[in-house]
C-alpha positions as CSV (number, residue, x, y, z in Angstrom):
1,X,0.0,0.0,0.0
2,X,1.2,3.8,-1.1
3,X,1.7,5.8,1.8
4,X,-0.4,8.7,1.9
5,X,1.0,12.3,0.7
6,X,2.0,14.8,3.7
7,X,0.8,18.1,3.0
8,X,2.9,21.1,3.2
9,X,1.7,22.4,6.1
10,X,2.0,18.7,8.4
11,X,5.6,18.9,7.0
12,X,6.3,22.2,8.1
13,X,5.0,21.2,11.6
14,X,6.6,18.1,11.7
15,X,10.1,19.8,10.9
16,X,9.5,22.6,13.4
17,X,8.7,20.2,16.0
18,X,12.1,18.7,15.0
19,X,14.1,21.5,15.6
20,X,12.3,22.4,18.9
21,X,13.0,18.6,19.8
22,X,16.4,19.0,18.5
23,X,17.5,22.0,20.7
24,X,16.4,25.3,22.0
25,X,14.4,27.5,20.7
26,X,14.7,29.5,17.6
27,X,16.3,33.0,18.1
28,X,15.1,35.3,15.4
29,X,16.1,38.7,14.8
30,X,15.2,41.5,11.6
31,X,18.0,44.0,10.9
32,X,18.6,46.2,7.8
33,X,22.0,47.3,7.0
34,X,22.1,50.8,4.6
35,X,25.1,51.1,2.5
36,X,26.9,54.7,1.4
37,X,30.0,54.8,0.4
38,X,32.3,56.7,-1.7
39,X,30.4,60.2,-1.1
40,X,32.8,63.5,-1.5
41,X,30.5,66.0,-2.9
42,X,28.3,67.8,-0.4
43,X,25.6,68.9,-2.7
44,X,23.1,67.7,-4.5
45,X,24.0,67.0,-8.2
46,X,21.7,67.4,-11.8
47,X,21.8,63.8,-13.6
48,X,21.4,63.4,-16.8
49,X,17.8,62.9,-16.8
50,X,17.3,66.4,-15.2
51,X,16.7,64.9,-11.4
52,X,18.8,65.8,-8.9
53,X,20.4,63.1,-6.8
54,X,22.9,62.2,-4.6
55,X,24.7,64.8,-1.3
56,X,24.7,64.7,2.3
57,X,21.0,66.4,2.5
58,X,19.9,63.7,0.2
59,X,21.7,61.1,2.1
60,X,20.7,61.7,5.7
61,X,16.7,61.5,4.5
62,X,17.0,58.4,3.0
63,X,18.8,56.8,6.1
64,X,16.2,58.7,8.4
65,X,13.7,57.1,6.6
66,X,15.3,53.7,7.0
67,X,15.6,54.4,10.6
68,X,11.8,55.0,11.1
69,X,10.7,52.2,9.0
70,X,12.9,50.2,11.1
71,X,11.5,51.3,14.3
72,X,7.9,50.5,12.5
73,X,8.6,47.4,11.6
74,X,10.6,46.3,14.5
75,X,13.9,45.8,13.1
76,X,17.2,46.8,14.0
77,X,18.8,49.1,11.8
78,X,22.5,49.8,11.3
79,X,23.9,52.4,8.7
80,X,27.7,51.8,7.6
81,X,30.0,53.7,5.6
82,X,32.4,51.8,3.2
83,X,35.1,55.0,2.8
84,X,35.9,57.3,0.5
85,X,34.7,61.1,1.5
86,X,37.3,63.3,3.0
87,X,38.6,63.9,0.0
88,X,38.2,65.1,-3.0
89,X,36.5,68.0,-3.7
90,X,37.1,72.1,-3.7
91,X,35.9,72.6,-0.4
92,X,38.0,69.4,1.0
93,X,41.0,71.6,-0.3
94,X,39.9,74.4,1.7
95,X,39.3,72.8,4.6
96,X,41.2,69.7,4.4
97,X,37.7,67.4,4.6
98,X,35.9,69.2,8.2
99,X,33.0,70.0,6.2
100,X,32.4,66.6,5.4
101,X,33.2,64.8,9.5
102,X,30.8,67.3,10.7
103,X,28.0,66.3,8.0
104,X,28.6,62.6,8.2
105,X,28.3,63.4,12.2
106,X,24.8,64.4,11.1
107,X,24.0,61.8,9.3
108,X,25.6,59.1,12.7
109,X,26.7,55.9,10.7
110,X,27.0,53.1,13.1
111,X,29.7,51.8,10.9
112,X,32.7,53.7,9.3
113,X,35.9,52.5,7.7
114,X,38.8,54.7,5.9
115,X,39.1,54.6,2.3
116,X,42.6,55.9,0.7
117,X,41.1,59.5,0.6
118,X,40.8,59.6,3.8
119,X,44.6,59.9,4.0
120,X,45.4,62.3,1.5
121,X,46.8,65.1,3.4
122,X,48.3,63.3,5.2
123,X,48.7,60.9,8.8
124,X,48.3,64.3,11.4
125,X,44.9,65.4,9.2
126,X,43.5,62.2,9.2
127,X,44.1,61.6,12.5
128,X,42.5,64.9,13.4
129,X,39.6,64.3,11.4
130,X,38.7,61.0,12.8
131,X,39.0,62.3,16.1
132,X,36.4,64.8,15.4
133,X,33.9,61.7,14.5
134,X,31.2,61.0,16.3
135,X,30.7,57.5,14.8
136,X,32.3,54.2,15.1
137,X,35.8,53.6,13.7
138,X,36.6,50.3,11.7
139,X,39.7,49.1,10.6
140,X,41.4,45.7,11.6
141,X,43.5,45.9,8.7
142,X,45.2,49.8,9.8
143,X,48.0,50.0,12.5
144,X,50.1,52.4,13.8
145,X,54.1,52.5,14.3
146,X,54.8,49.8,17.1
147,X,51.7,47.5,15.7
148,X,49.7,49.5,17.2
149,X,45.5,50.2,17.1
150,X,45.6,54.0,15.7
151,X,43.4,56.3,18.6
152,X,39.6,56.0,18.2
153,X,39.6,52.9,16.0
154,X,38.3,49.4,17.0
155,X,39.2,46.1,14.8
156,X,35.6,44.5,15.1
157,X,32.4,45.2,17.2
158,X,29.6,42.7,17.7
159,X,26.0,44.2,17.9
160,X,23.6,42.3,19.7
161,X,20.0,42.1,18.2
162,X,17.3,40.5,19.7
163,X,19.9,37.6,21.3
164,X,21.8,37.1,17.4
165,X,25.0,38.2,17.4
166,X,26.2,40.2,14.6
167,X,30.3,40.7,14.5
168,X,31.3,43.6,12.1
169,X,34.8,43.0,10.6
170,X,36.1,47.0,9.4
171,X,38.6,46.8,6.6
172,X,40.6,49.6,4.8
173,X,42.1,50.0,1.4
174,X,45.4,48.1,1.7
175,X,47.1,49.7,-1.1
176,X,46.6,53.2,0.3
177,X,50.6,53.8,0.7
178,X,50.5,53.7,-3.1
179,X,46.9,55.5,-3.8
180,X,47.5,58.3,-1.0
181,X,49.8,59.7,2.0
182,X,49.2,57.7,5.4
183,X,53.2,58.5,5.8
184,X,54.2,55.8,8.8
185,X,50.8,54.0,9.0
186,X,50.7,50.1,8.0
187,X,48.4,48.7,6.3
188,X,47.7,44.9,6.1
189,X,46.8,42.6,3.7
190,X,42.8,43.2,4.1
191,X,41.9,39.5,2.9
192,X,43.8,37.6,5.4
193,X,43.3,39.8,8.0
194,X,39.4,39.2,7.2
195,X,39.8,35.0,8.0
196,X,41.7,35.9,11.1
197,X,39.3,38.9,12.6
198,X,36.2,36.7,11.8
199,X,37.7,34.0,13.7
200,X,37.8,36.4,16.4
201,X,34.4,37.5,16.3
202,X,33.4,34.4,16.1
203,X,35.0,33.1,19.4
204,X,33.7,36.2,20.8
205,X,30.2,34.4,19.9
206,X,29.0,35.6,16.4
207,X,26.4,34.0,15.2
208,X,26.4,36.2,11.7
209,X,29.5,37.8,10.4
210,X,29.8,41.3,8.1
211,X,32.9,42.8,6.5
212,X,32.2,46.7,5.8
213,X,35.4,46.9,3.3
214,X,36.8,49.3,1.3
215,X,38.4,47.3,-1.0
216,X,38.9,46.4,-4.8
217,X,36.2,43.6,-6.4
218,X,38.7,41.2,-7.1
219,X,39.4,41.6,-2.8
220,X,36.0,41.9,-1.9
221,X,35.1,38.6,-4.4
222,X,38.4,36.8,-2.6
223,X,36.3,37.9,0.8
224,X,33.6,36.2,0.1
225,X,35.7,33.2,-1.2
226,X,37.3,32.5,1.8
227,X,33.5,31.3,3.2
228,X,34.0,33.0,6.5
229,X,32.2,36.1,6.3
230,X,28.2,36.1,5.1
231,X,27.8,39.9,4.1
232,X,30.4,42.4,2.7
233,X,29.9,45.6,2.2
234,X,32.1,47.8,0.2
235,X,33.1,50.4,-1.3
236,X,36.0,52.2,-4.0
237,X,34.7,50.7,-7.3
238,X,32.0,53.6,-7.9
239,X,29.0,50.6,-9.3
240,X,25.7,49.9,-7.6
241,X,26.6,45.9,-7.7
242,X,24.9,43.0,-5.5
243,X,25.3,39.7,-5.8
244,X,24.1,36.8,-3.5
245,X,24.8,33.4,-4.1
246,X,22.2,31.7,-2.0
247,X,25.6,31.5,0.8
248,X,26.9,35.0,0.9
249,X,26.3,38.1,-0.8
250,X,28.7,41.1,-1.9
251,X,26.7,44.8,-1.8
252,X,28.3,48.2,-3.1
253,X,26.1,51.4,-3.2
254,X,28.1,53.6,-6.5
255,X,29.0,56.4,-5.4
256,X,28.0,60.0,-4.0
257,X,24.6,58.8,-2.8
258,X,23.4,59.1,-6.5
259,X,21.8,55.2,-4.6
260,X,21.8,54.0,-1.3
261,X,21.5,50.6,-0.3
262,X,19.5,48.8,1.5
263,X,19.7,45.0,2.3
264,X,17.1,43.1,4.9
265,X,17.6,40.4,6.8
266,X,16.0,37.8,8.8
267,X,18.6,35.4,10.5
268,X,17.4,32.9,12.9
269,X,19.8,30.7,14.9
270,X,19.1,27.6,16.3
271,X,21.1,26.2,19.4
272,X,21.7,22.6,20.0
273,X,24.2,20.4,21.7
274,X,26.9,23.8,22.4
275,X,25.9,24.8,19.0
276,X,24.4,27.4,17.3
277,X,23.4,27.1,13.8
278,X,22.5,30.0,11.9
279,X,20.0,30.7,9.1
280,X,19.2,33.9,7.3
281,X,17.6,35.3,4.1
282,X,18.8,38.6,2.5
283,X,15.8,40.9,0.6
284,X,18.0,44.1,-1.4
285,X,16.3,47.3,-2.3
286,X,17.9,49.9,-3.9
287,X,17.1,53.8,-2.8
288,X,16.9,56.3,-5.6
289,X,18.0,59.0,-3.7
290,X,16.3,61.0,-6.6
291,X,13.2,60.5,-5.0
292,X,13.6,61.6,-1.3
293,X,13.0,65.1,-0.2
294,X,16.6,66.7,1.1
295,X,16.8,67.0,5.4
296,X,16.3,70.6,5.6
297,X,18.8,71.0,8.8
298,X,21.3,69.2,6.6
299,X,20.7,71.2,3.5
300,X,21.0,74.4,5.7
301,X,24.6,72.8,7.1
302,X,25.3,72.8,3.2
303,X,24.1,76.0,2.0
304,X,26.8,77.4,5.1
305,X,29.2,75.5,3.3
306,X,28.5,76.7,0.2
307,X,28.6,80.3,0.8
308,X,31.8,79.9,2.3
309,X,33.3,78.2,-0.3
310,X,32.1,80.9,-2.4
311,X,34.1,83.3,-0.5
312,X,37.0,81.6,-0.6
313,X,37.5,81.6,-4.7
314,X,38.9,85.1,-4.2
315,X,41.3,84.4,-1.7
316,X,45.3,84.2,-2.9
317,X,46.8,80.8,-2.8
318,X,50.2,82.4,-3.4
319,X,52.0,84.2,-5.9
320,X,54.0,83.5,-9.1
321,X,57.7,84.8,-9.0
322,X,57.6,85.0,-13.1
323,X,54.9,85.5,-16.0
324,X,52.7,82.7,-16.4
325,X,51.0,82.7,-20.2
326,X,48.2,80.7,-20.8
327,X,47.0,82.0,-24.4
328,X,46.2,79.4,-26.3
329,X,49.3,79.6,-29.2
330,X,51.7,79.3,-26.2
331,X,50.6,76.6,-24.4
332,X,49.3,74.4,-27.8
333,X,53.0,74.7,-29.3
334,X,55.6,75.4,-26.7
335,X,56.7,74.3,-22.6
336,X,55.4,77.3,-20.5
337,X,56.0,78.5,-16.7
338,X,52.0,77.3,-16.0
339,X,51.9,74.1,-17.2
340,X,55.0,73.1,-16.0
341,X,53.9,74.3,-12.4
342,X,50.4,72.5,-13.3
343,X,52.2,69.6,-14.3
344,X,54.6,69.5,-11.2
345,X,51.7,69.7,-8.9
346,X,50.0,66.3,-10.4
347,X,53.3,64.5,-10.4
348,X,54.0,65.4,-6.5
349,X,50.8,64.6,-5.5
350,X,50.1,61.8,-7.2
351,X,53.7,60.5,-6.1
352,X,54.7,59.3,-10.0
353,X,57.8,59.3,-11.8
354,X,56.4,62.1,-14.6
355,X,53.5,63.7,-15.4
356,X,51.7,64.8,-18.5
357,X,48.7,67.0,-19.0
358,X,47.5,68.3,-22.7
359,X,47.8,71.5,-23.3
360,X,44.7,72.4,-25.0
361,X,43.1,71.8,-21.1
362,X,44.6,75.4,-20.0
363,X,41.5,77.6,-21.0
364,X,42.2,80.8,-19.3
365,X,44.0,82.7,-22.3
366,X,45.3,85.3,-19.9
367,X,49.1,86.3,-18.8
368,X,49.5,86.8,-15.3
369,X,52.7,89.2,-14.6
370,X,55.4,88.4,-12.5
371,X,54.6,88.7,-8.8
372,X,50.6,88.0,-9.9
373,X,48.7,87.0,-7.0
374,X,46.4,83.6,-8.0
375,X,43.2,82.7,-6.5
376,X,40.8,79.7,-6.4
377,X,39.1,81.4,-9.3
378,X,42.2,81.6,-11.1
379,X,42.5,78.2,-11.2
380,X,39.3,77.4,-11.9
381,X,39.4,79.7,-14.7
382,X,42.6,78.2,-16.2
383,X,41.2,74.3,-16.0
384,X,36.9,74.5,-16.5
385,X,36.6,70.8,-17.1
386,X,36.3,69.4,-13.9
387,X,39.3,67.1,-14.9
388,X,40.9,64.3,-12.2
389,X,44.3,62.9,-12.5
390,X,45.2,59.6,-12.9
391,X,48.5,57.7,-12.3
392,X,49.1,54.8,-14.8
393,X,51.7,52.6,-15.3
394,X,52.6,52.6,-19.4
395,X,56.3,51.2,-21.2
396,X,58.9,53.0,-21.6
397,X,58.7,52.4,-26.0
398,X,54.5,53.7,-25.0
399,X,55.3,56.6,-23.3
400,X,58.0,58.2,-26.5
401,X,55.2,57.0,-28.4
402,X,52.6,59.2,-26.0
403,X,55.7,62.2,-26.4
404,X,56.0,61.9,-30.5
405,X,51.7,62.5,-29.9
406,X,52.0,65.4,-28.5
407,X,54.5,66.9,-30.8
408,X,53.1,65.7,-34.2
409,X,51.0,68.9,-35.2
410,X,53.9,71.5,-34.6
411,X,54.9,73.7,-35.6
412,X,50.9,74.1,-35.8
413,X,49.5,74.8,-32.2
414,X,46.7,71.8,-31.0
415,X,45.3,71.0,-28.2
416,X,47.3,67.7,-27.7
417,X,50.7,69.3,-27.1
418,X,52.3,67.9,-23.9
419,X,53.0,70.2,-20.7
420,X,55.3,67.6,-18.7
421,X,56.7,67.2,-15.3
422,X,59.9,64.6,-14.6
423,X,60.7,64.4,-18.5
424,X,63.5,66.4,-20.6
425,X,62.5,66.2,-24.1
426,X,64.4,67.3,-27.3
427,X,62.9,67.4,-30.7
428,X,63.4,68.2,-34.5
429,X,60.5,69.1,-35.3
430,X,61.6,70.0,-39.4
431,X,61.9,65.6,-39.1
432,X,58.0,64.0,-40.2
433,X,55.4,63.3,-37.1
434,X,56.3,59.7,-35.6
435,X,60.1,60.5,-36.1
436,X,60.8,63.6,-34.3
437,X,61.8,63.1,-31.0
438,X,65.8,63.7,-30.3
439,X,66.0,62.3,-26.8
440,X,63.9,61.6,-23.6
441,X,65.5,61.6,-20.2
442,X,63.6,60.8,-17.2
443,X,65.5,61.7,-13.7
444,X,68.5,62.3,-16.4
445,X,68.3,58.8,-18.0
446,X,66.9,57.9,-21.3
447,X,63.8,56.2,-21.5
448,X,64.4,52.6,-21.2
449,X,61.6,50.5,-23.7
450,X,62.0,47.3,-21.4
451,X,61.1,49.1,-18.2
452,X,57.6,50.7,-17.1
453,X,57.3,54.0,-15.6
454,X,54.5,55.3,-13.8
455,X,52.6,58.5,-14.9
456,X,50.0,61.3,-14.1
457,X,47.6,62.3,-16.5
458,X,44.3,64.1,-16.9
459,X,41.4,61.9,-17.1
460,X,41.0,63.0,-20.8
461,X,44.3,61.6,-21.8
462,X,43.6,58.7,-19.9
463,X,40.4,58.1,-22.0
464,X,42.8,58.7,-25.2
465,X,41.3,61.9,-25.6
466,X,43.4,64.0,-28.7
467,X,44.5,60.4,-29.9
468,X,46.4,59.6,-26.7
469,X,45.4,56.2,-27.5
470,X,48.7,54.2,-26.1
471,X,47.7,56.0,-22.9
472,X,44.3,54.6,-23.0
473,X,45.4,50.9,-23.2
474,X,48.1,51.6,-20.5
475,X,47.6,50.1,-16.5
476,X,45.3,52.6,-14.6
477,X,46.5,52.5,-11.3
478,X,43.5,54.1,-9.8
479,X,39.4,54.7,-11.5
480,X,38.9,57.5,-12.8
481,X,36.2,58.3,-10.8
482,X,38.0,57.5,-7.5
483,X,41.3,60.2,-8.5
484,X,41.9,63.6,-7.6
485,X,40.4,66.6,-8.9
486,X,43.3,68.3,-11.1
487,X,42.3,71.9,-9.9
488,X,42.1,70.7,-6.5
489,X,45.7,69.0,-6.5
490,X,47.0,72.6,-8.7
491,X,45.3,74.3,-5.3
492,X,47.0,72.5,-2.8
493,X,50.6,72.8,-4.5
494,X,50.1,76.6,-4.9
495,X,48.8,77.2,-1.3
496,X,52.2,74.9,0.0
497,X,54.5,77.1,-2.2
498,X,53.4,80.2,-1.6
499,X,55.6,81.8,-3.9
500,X,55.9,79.7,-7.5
501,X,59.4,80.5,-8.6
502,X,59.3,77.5,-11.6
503,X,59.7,79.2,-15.2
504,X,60.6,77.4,-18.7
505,X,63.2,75.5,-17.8
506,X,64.2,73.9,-21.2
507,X,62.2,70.6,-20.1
508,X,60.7,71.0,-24.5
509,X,63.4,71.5,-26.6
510,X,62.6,72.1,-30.0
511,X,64.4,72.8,-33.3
């Protein structure tokens, strides 16, 4: 005889009778975690479809509403920050990234970890910065001199929600010594210090275990490789990604709040025998930040900023000791005083062996006498585009070929001409295009075909904008969207001069 079909609903009593037989009782527990990361910008911005999205005003609504639908619907909710906000932006060059602590102190994240912006003035500014936090500091990965735990930061915390035990794992960017200036701070290897912290949290009783990361996605997939960790949350890639794999799932939120993130969970854990098993479904929604009303106390905070950065563009950031020309037939067809200066600021910053930025991006058309006072304004003026600079790593044979570019349309003036930092160029230029360059010596060597060099370039070049193709297919060493503002990085330089005594210097010689 065929025995007789259970239904659904027997089965599911049978199996919960099961478990209740099989140990205690269920512990259940609802908690959202909202994602941001990557935010520098402290206004709202105009997208392409004409609706504004995205700054802290925007930002602090949508987590306030998550806070009150939490409280609604009785679940826990805990706001992290993946990184990536003191810098860069005009106003972070002002004021060195206070606008933004105080704003993110508005918005209270339960959850922040350092990205490599957070270091780029330097170890005393970012230690200054975080002290002025009011929010909890992640990052198991960051020491200071002596192995150290750097002042206000924490490698882990475990929250404790509704008797589930969630262990939060912070990571920062690892290869910030390269991407920033955290002078004498160390910096781990962020995916094998993951498997050791979450075998801390876990002997500390963890029943669920997140990694708030900011972090490359080949790192944050070799995270969630390793099987130890069941949520990761980064940032520093700039996409809205999420992916769950029915095990463990891998959230970023894009960048300046344009989306927020928001990912629901209910975890259950069952003890039995010592052991607690755990069990937990993800639900992901994704915050248009275009369609929340700004926080009007934040906004005001912003409108402060604003003005004061407004102020500011008249202020001097120094002088220049000689006559800077930036008329368009001097700096399309010859080396000049301001794009060397330009040019030395990028390479400095951006710690690379040479730097190149086109000429045709100096707009300004003006000549600034010697002993010229120059202003944010100024600067503005001269570069309009809102370019960043990236470092790449390119050949040595790539970058002569990047040079003989830039020289090909002279003695006619274009846009592609090269204004260079690091490099000492001779060229005939009566030889055809392809064919003209004499010599190239970098820190007084010739360029060597076998070896790579790295580079700073404006994102336009980097793009293999004016035909700079062979920089285009070279190694970017950082996104585009996570490098520096050029104006920003020409700001700083001039401010730490003071006086800019660089002329023409014979780095373009032509014949």
């Amino acid at each position: 005889m065929m025995p007789l079909a259970r239904s659904p609903v027997r089965t599911l009593v049978v199996l919960a009778a099961a478990l209740l037989l099989a140990g205690a009782p269920a512990q259940a527990a609802k908690l959202t975690f909202v994602l941001v990361n990557d935010i520098y910008e402290m206004a709202e911005q105009t997208m392409p479809d004409g609706r504004a999205r995205g700054g802290f005003a925007r930002l602090a609504a949508a987590v306030k509403a998550e806070r009150a639908r939490g409280a609604a619907g009785g679940a826990t909710v805990l706001v992290a920050h993946a990184g990536d906000t003191l810098s860069p932006s005009l106003m972070s060059g002002l004021d060195q990234g206070a606008h933004i602590v105080a704003l993110t102190n508005m918005v209270a994240p339960d959850v922040f970890v350092p990205g490599n912006h957070e270091f780029d003035f330097g170890k005393a500014v970012f230690l200054k910065r975080m002290a002025e936090a009011r929010f909890p500091l992640l990052a198991a990965n960051l020491r200071a001199p002596g192995d150290a735990l750097v002042p206000g930061f924490q490698d882990h915390r475990i929250v404790d929600v509704d008797g589930v035990k969630i262990g939060i794992v912070g990571l920062t960017y690892d290869d910030t010594p390269r991407a920033s200036n955290p002078e004498d701070l160390a910096f781990r290897p962020s995916v094998e210090t993951l498997k050791s912290e979450a075998a801390a949290v876990r002997r500390e009783g963890a029943d669920f275990v997140v990694a708030v990361v900011h972090a490359e996605r080949d790192q944050q997939r070799a995270m969630i490789a390793t099987g130890v960790v069941d949520l990761v949350l980064g940032g520093h890639n700039h996409d809205l990604f999420i992916n769950y794999d029915q095990g463990s799932a891998l959230v970023e939120s894009a960048y300046e709040a344009l989306y927020v993130t928001a990912v629901d969970l209910d975890i259950h854990v069952v003890a039995s025998e010592g052991q607690r098993t755990t069990r937990w479904w993800p639900q992901f929604r994704v915050i248009d930040t275009a369609t929340v009303t700004p926080d009007p106390a934040v906004t005001a905070a912003v409108d402060v900023y604003r003005q004061e950065l407004t102020n500011e563009m008249s202020v001097p950031l120094g002088t220049t000791a000689v006559e800077w020309d930036s008329r368009s037939a001097i700096v399309r067809t010859r080396e000049t005083a301001i794009g060397n200066v330009f040019a030395d600021a990028v390479r400095i910053s951006l710690k690379t062996e040479a730097a190149i930025l086109n000429g045709g991006g100096i707009r300004s058309g003006r000549v600034y006498p010697a002993g010229s006072a120059i202003t944010r304004r100024d600067v503005l003026a001269e570069l309009p585009f809102g370019n960043r600079v990236v470092p790449v790593e390119i050949g040595g044979g790539e970058l002569r070929e990047a040079i003989e570019h830039g020289l090909a349309r002279l003695p006619d003036a274009s846009g592609r001409f090269p204004q260079v930092s690091g490099l000492k160029i001779e060229a005939d230029i009566s030889k055809p295009p392809g064919s003209r360059i004499v010599s190239v010596l970098l820190d007084g060597k010739p360029l060597d075909p076998r070896r790579t060099y790295t580079v700073a370039v404006n994102d336009f070049i980097a793009r293999g904008g004016d035909g700079y193709t062979m920089v285009r297919d070279a190694k970017h060493l950082l996104p585009t969207d996570d490098s520096p503002l050029l104006a920003n990085e020409v700001m700083v330089y001039l401010r730490r001069l003071g006086r800019s005594t660089t002329g023409v210097e014979g780095r373009i010689t032509l014949r």
